[in-house]
N, CA, C and O atoms as a MOPAC input file, in Angstrom:
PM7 MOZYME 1SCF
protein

 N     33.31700 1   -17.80000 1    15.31000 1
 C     32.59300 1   -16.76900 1    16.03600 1
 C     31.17500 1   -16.69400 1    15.49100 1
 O     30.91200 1   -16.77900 1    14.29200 1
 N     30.24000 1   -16.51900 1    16.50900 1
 C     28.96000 1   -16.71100 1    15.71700 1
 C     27.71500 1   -15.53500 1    16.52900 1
 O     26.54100 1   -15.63400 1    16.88600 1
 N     28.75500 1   -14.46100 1    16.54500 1
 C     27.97300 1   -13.17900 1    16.96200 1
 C     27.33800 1   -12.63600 1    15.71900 1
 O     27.77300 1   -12.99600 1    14.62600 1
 N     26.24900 1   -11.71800 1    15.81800 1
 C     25.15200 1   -11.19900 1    14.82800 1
 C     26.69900 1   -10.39600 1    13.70000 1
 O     27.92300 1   -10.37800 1    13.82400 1
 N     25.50600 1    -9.74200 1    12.47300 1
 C     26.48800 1    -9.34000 1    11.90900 1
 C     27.11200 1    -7.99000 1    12.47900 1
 O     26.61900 1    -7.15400 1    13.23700 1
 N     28.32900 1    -8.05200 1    11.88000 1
 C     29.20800 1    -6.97700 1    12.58500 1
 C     29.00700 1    -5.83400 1    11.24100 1
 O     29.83300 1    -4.92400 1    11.17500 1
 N     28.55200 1    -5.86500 1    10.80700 1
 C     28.30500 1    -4.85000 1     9.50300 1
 C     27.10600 1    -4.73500 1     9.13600 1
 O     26.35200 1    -5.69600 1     8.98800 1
 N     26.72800 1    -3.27100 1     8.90400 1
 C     25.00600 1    -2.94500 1     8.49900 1
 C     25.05700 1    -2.78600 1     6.93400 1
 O     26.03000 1    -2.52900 1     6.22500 1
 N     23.65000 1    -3.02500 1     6.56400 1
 C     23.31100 1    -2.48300 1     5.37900 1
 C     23.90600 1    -1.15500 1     4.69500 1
 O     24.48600 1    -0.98800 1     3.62200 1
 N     23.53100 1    -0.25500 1     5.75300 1
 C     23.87800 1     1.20100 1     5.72800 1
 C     25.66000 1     1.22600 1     5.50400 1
 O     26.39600 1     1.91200 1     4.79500 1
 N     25.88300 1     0.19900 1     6.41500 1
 C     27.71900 1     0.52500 1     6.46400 1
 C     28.22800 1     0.05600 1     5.15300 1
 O     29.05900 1     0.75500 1     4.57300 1
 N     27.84600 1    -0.97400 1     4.66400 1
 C     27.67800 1    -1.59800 1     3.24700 1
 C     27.49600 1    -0.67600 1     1.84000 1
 O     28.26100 1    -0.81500 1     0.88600 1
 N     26.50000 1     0.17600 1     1.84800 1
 C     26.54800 1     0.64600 1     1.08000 1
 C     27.08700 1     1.92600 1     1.13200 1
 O     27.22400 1     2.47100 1     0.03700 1
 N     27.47700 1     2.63800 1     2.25800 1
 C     28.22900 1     3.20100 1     2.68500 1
 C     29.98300 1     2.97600 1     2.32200 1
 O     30.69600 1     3.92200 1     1.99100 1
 N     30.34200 1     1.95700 1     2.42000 1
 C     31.56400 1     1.37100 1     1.55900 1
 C     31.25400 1     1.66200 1    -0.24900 1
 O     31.90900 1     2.43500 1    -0.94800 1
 N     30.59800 1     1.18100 1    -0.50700 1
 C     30.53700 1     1.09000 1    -1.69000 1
 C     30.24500 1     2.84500 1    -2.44400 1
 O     30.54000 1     3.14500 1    -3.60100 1
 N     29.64000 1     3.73900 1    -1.46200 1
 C     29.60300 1     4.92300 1    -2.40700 1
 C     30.99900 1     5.28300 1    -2.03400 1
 O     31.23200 1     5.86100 1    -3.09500 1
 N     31.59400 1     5.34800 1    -1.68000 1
 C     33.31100 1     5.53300 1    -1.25900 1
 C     34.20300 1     5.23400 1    -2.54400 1
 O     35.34100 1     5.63500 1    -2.78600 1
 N     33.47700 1     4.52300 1    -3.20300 1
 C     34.28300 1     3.75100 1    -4.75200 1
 C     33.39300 1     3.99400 1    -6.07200 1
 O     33.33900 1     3.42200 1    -7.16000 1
 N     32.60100 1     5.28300 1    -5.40700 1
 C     32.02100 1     5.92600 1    -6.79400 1
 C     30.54500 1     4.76600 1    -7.23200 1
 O     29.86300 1     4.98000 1    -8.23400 1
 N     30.28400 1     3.62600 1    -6.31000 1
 C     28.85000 1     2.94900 1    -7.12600 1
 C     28.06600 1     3.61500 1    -6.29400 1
 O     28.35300 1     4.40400 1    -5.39400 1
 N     26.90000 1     3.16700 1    -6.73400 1
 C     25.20900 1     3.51400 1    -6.53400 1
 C     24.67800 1     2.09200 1    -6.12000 1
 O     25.32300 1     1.07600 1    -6.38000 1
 N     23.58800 1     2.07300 1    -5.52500 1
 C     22.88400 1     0.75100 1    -5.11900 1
 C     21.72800 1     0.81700 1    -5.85200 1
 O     20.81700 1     1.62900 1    -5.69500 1
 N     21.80300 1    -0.13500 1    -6.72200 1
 C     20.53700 1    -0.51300 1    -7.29100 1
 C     19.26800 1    -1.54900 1    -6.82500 1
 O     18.06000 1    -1.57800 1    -7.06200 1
 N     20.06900 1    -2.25600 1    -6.14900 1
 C     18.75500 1    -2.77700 1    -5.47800 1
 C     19.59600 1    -3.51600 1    -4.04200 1
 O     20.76700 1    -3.88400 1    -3.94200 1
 N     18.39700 1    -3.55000 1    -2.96900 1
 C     19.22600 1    -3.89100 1    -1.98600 1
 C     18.82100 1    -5.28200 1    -1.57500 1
 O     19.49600 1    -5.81800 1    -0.69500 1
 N     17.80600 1    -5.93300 1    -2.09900 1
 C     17.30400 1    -7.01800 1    -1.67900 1
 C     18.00700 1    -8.12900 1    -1.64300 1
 O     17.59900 1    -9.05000 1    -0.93500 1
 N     19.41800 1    -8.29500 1    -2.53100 1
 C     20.36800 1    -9.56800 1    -2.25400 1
 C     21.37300 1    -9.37400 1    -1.10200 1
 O     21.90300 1   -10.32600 1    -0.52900 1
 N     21.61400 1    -8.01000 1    -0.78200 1
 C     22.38400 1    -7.79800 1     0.25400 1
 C     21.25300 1    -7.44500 1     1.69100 1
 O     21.71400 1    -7.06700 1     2.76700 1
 N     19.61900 1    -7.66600 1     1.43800 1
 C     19.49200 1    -8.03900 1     2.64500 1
 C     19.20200 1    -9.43700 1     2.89500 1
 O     18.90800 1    -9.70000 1     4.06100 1
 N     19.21700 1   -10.38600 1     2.07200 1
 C     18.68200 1   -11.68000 1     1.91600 1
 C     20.41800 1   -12.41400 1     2.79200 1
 O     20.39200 1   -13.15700 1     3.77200 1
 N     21.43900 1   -12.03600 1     2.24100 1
 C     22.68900 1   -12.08600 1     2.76300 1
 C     22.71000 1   -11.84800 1     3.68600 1
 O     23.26800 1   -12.80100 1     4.23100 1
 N     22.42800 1   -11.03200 1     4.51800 1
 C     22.52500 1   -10.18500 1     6.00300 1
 C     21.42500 1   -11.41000 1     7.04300 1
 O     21.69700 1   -11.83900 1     8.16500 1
 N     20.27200 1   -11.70200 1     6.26100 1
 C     18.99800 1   -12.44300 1     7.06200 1
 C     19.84600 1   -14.15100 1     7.00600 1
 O     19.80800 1   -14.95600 1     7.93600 1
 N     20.33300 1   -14.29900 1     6.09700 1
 C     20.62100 1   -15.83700 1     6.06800 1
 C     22.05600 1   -16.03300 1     6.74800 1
 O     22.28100 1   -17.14800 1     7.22000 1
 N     22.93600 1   -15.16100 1     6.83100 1
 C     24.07100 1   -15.15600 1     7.53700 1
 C     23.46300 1   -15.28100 1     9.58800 1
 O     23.90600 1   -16.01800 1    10.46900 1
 N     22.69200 1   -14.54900 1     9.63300 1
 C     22.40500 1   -14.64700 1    11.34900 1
 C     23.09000 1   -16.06600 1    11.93100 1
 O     23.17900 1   -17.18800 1    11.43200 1
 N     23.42000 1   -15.65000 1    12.88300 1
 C     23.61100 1   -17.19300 1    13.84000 1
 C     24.73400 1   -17.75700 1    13.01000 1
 O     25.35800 1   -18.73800 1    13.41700 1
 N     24.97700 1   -17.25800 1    12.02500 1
 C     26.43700 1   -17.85800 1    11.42400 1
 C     27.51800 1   -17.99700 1    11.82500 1
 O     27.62500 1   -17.13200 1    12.69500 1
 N     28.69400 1   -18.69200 1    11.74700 1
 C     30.08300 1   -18.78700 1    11.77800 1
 C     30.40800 1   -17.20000 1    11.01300 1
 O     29.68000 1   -16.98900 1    10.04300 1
 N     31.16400 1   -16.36100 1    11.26400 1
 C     32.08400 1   -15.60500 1    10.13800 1
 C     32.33300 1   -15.72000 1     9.12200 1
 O     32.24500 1   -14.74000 1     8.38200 1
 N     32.76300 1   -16.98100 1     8.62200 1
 C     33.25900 1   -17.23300 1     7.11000 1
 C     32.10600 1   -17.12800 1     6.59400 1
 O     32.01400 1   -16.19600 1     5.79400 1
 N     31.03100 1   -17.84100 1     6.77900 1
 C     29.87000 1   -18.07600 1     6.19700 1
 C     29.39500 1   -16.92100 1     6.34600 1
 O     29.30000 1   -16.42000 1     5.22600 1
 N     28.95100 1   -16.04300 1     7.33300 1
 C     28.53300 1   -14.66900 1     6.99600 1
 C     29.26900 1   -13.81500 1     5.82600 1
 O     28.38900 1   -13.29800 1     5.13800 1
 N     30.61600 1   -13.46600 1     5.33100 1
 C     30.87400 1   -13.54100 1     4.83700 1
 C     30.66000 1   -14.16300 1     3.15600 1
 O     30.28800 1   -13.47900 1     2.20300 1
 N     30.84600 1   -14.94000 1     3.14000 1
 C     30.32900 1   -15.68200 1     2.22500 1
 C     28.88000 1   -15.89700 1     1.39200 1
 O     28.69300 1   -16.16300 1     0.20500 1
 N     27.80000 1   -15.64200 1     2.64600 1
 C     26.91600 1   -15.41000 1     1.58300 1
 C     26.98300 1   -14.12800 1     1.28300 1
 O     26.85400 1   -13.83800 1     0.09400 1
 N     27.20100 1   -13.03900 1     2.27200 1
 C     27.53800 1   -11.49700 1     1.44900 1
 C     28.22900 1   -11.01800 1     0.24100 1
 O     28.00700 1   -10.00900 1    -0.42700 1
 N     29.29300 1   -12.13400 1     0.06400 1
 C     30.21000 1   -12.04700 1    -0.78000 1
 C     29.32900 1   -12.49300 1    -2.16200 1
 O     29.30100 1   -11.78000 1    -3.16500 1
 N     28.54900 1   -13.90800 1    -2.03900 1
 C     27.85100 1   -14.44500 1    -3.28600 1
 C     26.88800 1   -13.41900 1    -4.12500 1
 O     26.80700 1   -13.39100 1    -5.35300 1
 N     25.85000 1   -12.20100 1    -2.79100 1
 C     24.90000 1   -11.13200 1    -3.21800 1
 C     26.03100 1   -10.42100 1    -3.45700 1
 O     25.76000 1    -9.94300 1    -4.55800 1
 N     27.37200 1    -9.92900 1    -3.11200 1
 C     27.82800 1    -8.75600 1    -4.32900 1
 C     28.57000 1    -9.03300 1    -5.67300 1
 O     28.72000 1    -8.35100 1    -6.68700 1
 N     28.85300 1    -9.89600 1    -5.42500 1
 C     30.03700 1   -10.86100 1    -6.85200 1
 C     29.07200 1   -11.55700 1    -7.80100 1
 O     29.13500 1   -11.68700 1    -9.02400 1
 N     28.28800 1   -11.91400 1    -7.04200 1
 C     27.02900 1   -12.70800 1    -8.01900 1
 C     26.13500 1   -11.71000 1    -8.36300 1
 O     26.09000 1   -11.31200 1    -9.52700 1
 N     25.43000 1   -11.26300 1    -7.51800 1
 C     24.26400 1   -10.29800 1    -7.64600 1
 C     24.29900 1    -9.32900 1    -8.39700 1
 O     23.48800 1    -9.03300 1    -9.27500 1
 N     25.55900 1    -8.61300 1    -7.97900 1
 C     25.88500 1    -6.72700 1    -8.08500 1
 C     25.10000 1    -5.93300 1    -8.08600 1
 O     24.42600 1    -5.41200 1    -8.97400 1
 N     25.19900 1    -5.76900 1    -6.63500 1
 C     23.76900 1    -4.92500 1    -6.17200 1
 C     23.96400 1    -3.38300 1    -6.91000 1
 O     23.04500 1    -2.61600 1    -7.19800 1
 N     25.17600 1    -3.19700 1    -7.09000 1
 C     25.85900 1    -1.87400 1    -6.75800 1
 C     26.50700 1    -1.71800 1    -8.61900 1
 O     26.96200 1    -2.62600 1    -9.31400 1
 N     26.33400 1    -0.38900 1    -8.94900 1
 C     26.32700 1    -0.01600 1   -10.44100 1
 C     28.22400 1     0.22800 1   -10.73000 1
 O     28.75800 1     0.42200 1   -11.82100 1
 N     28.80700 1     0.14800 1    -9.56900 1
 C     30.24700 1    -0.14700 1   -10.27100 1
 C     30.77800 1    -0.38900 1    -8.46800 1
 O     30.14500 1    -0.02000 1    -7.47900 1
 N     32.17900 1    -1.15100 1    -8.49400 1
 C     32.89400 1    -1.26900 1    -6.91100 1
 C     32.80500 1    -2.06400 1    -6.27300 1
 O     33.41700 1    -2.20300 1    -5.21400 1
 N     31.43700 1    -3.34000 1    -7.09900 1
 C     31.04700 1    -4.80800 1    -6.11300 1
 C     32.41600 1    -5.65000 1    -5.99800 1
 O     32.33200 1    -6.55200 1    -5.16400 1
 N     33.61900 1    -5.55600 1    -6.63200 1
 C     34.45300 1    -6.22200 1    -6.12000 1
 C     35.51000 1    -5.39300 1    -5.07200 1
 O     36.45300 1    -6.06600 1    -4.65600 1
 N     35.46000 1    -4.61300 1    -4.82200 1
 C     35.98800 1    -3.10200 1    -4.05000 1
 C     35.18300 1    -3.83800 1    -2.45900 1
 O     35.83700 1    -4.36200 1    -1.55800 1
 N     33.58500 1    -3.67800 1    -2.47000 1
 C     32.90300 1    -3.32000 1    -2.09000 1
 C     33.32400 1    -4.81000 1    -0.95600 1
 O     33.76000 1    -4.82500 1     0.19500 1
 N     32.97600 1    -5.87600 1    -1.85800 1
 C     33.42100 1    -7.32300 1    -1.07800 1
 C     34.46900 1    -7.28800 1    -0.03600 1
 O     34.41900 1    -7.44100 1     1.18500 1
 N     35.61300 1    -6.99700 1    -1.01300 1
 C     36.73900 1    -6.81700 1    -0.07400 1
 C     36.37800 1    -6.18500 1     1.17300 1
 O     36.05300 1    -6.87000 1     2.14200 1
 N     36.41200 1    -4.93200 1     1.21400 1
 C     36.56300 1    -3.91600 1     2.56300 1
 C     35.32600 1    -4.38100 1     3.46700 1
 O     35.37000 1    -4.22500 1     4.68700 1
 N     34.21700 1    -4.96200 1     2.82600 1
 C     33.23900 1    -5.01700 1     3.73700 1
 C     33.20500 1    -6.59800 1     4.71000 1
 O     32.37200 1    -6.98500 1     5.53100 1
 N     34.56000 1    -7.29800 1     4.17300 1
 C     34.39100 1    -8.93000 1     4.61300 1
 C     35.95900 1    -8.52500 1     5.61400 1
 O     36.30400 1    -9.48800 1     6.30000 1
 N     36.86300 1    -7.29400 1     5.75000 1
 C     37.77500 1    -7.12700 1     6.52200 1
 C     36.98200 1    -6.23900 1     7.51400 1
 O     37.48800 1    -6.20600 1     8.63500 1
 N     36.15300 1    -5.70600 1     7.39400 1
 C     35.57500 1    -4.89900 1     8.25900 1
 C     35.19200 1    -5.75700 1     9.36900 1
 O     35.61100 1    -5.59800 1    10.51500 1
 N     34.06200 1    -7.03600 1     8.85800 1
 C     33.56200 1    -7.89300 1     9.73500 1
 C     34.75800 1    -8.89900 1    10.20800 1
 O     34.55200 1    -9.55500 1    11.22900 1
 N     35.78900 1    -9.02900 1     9.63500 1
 C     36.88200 1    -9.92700 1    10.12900 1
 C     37.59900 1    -9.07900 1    11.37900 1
 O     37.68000 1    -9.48600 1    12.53800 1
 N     38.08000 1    -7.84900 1    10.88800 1
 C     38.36900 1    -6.71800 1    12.19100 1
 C     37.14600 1    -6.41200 1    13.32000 1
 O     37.32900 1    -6.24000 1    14.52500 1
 N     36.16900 1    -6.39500 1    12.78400 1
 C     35.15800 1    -6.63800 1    14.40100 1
 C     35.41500 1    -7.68700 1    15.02400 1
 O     35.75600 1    -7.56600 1    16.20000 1
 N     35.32400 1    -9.10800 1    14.39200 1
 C     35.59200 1   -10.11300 1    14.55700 1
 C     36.42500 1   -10.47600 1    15.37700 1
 O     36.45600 1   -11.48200 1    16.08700 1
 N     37.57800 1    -9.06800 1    15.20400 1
 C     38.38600 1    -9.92600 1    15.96000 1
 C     39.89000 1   -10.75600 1    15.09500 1
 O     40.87100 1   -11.19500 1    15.69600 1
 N     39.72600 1   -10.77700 1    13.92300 1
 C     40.40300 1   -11.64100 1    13.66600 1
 C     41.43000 1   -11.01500 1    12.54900 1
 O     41.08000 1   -10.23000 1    11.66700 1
 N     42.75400 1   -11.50400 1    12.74900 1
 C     43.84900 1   -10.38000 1    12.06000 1
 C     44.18100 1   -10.38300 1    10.54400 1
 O     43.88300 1   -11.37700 1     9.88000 1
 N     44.40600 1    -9.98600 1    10.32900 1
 C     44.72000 1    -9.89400 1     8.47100 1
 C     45.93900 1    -8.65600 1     8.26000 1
 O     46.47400 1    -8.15900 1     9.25100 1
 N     46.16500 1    -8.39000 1     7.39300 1
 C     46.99200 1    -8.30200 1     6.80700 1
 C     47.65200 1    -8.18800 1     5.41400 1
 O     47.14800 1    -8.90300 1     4.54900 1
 N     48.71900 1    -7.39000 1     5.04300 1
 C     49.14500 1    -7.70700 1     3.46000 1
 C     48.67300 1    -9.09700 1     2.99300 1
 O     47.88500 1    -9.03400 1     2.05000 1
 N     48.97400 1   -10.36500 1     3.43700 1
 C     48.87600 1   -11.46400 1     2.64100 1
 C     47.68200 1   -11.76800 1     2.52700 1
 O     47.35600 1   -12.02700 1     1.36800 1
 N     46.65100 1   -11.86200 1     3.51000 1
 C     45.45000 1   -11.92400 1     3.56400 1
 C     44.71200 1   -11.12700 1     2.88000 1
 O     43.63700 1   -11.58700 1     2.49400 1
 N     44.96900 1   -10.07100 1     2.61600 1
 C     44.13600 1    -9.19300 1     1.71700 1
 C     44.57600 1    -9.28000 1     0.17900 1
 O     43.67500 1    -9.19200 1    -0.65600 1
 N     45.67000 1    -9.41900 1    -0.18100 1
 C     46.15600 1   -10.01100 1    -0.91900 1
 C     45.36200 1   -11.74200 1    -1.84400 1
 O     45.20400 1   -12.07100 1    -3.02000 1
 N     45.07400 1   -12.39600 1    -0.50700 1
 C     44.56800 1   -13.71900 1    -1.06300 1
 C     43.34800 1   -13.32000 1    -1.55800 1
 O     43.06200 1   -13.51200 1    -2.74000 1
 N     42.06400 1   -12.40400 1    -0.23600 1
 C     41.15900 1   -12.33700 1    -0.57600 1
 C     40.70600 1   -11.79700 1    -1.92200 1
 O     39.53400 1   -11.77700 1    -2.29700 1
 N     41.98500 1   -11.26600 1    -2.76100 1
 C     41.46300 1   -10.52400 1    -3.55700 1
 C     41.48500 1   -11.46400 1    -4.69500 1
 O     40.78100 1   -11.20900 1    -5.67200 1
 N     42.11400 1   -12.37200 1    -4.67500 1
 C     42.73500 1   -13.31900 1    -5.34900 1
 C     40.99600 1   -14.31500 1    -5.32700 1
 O     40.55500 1   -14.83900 1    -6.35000 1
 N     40.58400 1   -14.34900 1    -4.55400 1
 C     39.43900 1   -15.14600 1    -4.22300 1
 C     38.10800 1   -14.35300 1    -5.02600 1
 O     37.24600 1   -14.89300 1    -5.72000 1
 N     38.23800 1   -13.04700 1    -4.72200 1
 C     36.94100 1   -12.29300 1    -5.16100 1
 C     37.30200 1   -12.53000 1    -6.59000 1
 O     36.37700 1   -13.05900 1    -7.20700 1
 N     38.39900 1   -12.29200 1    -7.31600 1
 C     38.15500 1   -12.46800 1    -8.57300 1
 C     37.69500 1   -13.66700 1    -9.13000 1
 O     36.97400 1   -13.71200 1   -10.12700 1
 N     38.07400 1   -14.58500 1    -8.54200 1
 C     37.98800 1   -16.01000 1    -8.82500 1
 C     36.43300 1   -16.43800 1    -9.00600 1
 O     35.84200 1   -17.03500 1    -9.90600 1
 N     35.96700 1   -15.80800 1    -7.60700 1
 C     34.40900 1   -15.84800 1    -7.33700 1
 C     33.85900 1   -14.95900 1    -8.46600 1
 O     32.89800 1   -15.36400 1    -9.12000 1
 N     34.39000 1   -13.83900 1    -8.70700 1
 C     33.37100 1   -13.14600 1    -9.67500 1
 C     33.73400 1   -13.45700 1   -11.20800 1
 O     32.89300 1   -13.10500 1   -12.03400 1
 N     34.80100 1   -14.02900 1   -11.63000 1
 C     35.06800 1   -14.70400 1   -13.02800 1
 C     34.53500 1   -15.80300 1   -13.39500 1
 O     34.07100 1   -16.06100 1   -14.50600 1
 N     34.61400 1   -16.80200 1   -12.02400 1
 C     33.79900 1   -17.83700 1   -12.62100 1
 C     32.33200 1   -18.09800 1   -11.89700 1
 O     31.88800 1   -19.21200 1   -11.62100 1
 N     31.79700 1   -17.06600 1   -11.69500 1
 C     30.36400 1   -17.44600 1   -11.02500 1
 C     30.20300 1   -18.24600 1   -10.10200 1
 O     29.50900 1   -19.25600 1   -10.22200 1
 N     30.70000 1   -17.98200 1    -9.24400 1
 C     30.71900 1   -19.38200 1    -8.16400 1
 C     29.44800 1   -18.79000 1    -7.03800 1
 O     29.50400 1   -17.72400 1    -6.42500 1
 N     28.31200 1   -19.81800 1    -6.97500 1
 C     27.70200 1   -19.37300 1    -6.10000 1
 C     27.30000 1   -20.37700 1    -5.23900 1
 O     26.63900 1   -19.94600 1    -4.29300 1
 N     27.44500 1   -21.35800 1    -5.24800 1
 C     28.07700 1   -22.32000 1    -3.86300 1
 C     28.15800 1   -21.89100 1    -2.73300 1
 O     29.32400 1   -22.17000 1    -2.45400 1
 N     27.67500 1   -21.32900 1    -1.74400 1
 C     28.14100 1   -20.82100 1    -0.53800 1
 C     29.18100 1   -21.79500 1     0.04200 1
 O     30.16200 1   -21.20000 1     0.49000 1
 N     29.22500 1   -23.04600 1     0.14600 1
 C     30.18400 1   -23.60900 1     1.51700 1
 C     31.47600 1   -23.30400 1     0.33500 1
 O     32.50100 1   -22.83900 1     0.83300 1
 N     31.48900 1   -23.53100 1    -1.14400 1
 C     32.83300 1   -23.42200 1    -1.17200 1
 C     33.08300 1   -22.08100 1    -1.11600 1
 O     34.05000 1   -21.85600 1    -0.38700 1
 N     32.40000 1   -20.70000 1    -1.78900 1
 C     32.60100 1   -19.47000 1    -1.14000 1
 C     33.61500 1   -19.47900 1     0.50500 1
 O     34.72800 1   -19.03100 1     0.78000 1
 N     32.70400 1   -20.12200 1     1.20900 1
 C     32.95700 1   -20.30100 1     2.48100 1
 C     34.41100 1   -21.03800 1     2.34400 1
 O     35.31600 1   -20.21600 1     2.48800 1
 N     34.69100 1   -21.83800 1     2.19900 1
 C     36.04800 1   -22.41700 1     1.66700 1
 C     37.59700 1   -21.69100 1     1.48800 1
 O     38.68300 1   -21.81600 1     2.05200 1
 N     36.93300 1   -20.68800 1     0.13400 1
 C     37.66100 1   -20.30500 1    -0.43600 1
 C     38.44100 1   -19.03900 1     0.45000 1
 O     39.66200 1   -18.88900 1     0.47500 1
 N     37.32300 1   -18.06500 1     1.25300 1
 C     37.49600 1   -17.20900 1     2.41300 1
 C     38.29900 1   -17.53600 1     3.62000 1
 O     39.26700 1   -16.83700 1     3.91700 1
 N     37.93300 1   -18.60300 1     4.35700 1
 C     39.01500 1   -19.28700 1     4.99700 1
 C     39.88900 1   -19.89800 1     4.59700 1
 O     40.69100 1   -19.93900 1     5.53000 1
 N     40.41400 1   -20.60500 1     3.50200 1
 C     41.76800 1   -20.50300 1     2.96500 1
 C     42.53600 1   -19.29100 1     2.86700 1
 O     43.67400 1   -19.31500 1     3.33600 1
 N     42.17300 1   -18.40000 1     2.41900 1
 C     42.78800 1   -17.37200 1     2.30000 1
 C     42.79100 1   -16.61600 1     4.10700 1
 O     43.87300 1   -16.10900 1     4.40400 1
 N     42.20800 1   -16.58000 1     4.68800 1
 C     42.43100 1   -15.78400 1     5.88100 1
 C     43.58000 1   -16.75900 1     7.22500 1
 O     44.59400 1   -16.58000 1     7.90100 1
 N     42.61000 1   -17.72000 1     6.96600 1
 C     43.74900 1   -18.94400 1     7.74700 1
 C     44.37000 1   -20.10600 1     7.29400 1
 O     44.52600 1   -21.05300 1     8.06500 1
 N     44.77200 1   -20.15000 1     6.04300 1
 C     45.70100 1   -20.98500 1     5.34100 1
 C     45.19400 1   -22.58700 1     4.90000 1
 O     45.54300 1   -23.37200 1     4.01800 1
 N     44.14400 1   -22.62200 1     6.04600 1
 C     43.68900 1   -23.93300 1     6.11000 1
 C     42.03000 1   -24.48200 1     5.36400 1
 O     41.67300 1   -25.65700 1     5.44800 1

């Protein structure tokens, strides 16, 4: 799917005061938002995911924050999830935020494995 993003800045950090952080700076989560355009999903995703796991825009919840905000755009999307899927993704965010992974295509990778197996 390669409609604009389905999630704002505002809705973004809007998630994230929900889990008690603050935004400290917003410039990796708009650099994410500008380079995702015209994207596939995963990849929108994915670079959003790299500005909060990598970046941490946000003073506590960037792995909170990932999650809910990459099912949000998967549920606009359109596209179904679930216990297992949320389950994987979480499995992924840690992965991404333990070992620094800032690679976008495998980001991208790692997101669609977990949502569609493949």
């Amino acid at each position: 799917m390669n409609s604009e993003y389905i999630i704002s800045k505002d809705q973004i950090k809007w998630i994230n005061d929900k889990y008690g952080g603050s935004l400290r700076t917003d410039a990796e989560i708009e650099t994410a938002l500008s380079l995702g355009r015209g994207k596939a999903v995963f990849r929108k995703i994915a670079y959003l995911w790299r500005a909060i796991l990598v970046g941490h825009p946000f003073t506590d919840g960037n792995k909170r924050t990932a999650l809910m905000s990459a099912l949000a755009i998967l549920e606009n999307s359109k596209i179904k999830t679930g216990k297992k899927v949320n389950e994987s993704l979480v499995l992924e965010i840690t992965k991404i935020a333990m070992e620094n992974i800032t690679d976008v295509g495998r980001i991208e990778r790692l997101i669609r494995y977990a949502v569609t197996g493949n």
